[in-house]
Chimera marker file (.cmm) of the C-alpha trace (Angstrom):
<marker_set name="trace">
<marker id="1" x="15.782" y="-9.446" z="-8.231" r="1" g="1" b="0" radius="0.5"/>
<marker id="2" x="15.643" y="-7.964" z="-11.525" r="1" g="1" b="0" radius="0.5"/>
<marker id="3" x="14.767" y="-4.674" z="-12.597" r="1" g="1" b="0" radius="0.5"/>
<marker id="4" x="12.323" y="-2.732" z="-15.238" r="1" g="1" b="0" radius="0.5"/>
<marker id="5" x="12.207" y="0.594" z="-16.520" r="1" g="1" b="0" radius="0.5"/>
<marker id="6" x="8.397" y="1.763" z="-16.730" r="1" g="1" b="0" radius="0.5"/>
<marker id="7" x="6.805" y="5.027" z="-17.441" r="1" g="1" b="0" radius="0.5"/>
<marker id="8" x="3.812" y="5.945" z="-15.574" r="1" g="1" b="0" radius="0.5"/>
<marker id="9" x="1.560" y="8.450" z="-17.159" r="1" g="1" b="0" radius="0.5"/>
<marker id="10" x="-0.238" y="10.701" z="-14.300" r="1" g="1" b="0" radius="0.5"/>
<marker id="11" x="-2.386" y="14.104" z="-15.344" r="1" g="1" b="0" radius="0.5"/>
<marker id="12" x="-1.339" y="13.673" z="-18.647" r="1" g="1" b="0" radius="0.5"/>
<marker id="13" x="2.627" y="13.614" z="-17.930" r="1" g="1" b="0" radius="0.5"/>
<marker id="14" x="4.910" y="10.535" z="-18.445" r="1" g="1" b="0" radius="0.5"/>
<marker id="15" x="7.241" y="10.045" z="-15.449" r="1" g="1" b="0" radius="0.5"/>
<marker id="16" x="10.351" y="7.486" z="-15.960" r="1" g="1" b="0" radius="0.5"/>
<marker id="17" x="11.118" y="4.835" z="-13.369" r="1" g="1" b="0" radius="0.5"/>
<marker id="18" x="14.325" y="3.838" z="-14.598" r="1" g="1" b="0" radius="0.5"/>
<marker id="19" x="15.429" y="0.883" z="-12.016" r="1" g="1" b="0" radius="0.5"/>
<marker id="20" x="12.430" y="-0.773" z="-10.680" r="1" g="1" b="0" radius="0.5"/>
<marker id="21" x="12.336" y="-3.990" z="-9.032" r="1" g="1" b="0" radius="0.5"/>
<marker id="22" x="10.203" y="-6.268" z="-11.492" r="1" g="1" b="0" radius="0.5"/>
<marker id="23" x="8.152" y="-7.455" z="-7.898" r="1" g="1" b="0" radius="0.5"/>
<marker id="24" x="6.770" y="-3.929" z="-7.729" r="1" g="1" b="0" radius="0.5"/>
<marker id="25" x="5.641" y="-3.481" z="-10.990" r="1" g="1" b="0" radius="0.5"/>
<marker id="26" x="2.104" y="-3.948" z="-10.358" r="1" g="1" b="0" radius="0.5"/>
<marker id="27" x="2.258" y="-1.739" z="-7.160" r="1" g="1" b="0" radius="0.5"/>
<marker id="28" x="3.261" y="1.287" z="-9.410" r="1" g="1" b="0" radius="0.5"/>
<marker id="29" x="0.701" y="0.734" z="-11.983" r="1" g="1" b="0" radius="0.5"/>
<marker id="30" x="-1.902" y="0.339" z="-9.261" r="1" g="1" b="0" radius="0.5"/>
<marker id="31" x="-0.366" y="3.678" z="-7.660" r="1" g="1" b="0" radius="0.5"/>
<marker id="32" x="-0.456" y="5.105" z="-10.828" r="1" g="1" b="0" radius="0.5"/>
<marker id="33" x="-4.396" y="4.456" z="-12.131" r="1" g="1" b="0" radius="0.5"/>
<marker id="34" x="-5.355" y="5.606" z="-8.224" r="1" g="1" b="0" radius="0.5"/>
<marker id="35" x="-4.024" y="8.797" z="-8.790" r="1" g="1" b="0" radius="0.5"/>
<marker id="36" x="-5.413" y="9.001" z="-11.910" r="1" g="1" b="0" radius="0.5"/>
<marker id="37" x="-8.692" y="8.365" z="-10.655" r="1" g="1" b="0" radius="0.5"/>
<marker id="38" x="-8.144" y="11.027" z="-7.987" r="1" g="1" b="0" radius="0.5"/>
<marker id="39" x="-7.034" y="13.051" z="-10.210" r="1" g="1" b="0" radius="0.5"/>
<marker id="40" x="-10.563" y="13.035" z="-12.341" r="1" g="1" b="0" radius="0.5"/>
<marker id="41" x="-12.570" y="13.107" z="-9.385" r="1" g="1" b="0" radius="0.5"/>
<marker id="42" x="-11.210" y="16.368" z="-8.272" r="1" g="1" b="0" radius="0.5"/>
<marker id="43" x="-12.374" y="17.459" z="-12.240" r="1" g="1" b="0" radius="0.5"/>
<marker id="44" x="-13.309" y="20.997" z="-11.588" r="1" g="1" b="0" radius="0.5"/>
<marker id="45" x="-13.616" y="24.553" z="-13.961" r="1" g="1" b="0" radius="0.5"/>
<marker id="46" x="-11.616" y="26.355" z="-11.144" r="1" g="1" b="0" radius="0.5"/>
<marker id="47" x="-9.436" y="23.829" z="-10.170" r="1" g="1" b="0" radius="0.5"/>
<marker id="48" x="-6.021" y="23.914" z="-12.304" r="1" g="1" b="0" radius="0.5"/>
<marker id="49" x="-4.303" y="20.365" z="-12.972" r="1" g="1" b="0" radius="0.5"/>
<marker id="50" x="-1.855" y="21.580" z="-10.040" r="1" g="1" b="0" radius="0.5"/>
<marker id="51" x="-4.768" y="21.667" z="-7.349" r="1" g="1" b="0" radius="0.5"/>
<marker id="52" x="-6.517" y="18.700" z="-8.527" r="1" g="1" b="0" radius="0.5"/>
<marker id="53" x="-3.311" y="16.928" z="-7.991" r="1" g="1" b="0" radius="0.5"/>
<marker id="54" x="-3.073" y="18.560" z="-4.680" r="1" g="1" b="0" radius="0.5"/>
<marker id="55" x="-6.434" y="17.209" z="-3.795" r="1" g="1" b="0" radius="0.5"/>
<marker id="56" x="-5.648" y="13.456" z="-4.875" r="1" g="1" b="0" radius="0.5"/>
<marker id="57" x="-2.567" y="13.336" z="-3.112" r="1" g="1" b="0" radius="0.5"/>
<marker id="58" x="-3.992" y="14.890" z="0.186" r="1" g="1" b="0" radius="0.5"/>
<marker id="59" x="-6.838" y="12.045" z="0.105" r="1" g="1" b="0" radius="0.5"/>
<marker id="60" x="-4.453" y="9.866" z="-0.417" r="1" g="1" b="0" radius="0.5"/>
<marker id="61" x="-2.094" y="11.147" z="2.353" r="1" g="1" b="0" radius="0.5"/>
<marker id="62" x="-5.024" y="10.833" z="4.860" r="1" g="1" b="0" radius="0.5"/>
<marker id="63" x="-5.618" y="7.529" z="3.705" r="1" g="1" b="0" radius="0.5"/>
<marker id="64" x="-2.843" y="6.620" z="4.564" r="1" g="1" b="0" radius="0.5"/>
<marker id="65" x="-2.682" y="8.233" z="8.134" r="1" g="1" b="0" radius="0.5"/>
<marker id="66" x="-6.066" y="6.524" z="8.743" r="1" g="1" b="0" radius="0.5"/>
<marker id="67" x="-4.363" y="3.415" z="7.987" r="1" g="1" b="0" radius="0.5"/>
<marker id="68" x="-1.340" y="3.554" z="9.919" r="1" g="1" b="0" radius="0.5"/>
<marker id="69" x="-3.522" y="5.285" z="12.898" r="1" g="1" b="0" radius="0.5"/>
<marker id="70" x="-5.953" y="2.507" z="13.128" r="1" g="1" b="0" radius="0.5"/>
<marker id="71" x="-3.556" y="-0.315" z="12.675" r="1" g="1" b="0" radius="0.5"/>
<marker id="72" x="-3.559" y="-2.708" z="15.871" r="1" g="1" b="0" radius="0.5"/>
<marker id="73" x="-1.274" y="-5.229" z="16.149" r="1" g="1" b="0" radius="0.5"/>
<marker id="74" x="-3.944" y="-7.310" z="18.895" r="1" g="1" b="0" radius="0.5"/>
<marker id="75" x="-4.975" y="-9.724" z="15.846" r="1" g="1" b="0" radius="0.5"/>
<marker id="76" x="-1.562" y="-11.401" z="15.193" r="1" g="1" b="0" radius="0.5"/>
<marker id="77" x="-0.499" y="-11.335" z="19.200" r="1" g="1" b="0" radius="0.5"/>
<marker id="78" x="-3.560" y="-12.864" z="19.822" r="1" g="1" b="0" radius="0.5"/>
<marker id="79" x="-2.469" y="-15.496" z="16.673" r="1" g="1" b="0" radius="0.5"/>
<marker id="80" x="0.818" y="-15.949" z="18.066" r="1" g="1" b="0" radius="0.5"/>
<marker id="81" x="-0.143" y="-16.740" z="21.500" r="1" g="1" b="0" radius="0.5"/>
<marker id="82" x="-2.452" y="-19.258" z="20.351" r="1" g="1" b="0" radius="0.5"/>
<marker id="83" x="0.338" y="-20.924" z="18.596" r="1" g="1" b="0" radius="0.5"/>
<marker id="84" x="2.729" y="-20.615" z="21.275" r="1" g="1" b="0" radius="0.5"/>
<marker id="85" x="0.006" y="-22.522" z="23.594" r="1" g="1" b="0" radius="0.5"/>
<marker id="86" x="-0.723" y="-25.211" z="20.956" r="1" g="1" b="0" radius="0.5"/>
<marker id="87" x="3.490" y="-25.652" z="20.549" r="1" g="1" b="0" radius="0.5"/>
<marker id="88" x="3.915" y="-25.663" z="24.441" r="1" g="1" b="0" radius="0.5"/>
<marker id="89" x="0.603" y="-27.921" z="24.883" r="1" g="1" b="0" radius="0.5"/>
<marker id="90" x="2.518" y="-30.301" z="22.520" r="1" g="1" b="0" radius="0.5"/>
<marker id="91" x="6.044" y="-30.093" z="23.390" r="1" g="1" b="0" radius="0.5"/>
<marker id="92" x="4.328" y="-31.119" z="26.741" r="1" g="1" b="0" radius="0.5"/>
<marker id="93" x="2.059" y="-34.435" z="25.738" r="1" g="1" b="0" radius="0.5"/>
<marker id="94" x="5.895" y="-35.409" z="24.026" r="1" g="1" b="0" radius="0.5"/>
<marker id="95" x="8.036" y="-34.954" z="27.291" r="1" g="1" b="0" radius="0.5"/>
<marker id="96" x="4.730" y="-37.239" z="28.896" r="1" g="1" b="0" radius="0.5"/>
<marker id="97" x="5.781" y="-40.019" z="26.909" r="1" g="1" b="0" radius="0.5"/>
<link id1="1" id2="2" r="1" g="1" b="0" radius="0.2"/>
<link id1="2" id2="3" r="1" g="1" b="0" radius="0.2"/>
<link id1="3" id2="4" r="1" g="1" b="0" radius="0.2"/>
<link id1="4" id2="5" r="1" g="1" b="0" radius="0.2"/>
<link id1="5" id2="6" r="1" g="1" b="0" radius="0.2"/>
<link id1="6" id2="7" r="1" g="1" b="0" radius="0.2"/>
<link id1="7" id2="8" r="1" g="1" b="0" radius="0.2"/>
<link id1="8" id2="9" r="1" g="1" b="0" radius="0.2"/>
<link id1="9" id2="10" r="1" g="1" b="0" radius="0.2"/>
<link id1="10" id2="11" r="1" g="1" b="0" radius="0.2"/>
<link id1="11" id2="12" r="1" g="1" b="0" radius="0.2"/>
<link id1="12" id2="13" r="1" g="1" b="0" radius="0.2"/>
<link id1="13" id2="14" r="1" g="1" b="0" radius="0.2"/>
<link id1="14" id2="15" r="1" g="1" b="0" radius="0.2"/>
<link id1="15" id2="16" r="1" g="1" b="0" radius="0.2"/>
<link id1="16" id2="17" r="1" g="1" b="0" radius="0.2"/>
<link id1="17" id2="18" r="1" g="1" b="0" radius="0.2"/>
<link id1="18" id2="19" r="1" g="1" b="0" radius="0.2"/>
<link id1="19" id2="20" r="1" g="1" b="0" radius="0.2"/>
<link id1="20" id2="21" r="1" g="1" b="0" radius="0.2"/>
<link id1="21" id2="22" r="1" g="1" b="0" radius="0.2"/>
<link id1="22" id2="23" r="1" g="1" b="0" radius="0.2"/>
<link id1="23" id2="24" r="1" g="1" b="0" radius="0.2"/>
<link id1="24" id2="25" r="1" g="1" b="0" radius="0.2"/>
<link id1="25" id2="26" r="1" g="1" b="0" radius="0.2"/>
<link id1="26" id2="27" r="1" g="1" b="0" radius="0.2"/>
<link id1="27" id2="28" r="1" g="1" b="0" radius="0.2"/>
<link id1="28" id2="29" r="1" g="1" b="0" radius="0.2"/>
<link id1="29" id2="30" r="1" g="1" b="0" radius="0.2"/>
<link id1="30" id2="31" r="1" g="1" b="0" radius="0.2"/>
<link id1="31" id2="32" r="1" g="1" b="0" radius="0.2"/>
<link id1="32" id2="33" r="1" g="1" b="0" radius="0.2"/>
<link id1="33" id2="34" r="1" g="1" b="0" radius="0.2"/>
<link id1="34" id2="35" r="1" g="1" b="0" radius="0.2"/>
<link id1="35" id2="36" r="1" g="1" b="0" radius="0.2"/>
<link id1="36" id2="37" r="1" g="1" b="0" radius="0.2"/>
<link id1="37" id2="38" r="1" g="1" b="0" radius="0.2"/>
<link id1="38" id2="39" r="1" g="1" b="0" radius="0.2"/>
<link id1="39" id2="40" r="1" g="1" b="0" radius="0.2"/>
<link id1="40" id2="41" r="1" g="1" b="0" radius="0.2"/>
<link id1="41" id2="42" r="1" g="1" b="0" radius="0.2"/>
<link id1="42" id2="43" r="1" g="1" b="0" radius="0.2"/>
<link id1="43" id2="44" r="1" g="1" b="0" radius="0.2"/>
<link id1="44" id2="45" r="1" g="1" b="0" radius="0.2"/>
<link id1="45" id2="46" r="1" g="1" b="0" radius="0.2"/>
<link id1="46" id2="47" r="1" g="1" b="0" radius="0.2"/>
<link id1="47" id2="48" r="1" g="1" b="0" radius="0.2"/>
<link id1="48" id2="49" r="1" g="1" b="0" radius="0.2"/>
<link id1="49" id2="50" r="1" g="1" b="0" radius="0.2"/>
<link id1="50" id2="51" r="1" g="1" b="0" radius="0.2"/>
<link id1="51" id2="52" r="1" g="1" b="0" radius="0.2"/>
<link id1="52" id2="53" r="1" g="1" b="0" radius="0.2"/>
<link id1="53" id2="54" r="1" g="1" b="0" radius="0.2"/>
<link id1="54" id2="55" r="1" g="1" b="0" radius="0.2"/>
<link id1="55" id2="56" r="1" g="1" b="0" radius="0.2"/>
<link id1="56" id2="57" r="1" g="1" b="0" radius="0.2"/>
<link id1="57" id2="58" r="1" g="1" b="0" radius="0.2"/>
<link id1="58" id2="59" r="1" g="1" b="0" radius="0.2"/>
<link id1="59" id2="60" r="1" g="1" b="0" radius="0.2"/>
<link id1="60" id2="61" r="1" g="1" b="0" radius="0.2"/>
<link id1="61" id2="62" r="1" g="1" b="0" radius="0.2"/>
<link id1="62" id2="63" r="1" g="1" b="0" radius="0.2"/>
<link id1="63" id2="64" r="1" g="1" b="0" radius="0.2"/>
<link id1="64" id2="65" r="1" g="1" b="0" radius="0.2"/>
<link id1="65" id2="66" r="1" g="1" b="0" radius="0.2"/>
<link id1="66" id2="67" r="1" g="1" b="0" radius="0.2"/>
<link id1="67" id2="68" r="1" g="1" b="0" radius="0.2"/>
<link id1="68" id2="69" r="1" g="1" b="0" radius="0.2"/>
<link id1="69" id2="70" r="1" g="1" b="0" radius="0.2"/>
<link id1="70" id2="71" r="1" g="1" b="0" radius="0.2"/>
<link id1="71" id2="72" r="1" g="1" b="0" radius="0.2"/>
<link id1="72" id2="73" r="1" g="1" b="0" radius="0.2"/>
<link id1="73" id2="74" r="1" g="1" b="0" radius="0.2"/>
<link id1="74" id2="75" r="1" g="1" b="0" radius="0.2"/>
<link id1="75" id2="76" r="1" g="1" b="0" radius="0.2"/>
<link id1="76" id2="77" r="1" g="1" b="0" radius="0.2"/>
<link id1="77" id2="78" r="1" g="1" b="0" radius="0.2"/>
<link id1="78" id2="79" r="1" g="1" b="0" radius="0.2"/>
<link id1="79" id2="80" r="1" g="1" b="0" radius="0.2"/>
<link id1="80" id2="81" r="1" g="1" b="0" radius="0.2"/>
<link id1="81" id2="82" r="1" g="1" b="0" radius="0.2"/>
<link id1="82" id2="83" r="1" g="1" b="0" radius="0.2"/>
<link id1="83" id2="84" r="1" g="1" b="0" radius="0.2"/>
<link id1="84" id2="85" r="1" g="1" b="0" radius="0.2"/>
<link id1="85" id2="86" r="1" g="1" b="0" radius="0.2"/>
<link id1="86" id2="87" r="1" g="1" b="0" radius="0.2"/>
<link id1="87" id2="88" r="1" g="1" b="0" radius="0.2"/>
<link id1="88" id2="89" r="1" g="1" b="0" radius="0.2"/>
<link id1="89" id2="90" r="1" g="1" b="0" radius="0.2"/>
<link id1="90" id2="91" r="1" g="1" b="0" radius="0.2"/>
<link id1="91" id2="92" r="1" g="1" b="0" radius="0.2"/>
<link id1="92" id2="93" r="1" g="1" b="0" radius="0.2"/>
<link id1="93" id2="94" r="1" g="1" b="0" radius="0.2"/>
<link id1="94" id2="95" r="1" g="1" b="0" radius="0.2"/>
<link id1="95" id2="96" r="1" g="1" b="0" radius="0.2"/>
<link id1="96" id2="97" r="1" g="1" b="0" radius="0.2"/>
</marker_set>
């Protein structure tokens, strides 16, 4: 794969990704506009650019926990033993013949 160097601007502060693959570009630029909007969500008098960051990356963190919490893998074994019936029904009909 080849690789990119990007910068990624959060809060107002460039960060360097020197060796990137070029497949993940658009997951870093996504990454980086979420936590951007985060970021000006948690747009507060008291809050200091160090807190609001705080707060966007602890929504994000429970996002992610939700996620990963919720995940069930019962859709794709039910998907796989459907095609395992559907291979065995017609490995079956061919040893008929």
């Amino acid at each position: 794969m080849a690789k990119l160097s990007i910068t990624l601007k959060i809060a107002g502060t460039s960060y360097p990704f020197p060796d990137i693959e070029r497949a993940d570009e658009e997951v870093y630029r996504h990454a980086e506009r979420e936590v951007n909007r985060l970021f000006g969500e948690n747009a507060h008098p008291a809050l200091l650019p160090k807190d609001r960051l705080a707060l966007a990356a602890l929504h994000l963190a429970m996002e992610n926990v939700s996620l990963r919490s919720n995940r069930s893998p019962e859709p794709e074994l039910d998907k796989l033993t459907q095609v395992e019936k559907q291979m065995n029904d017609y490995l079956h009909s061919i040893e008929k013949k």
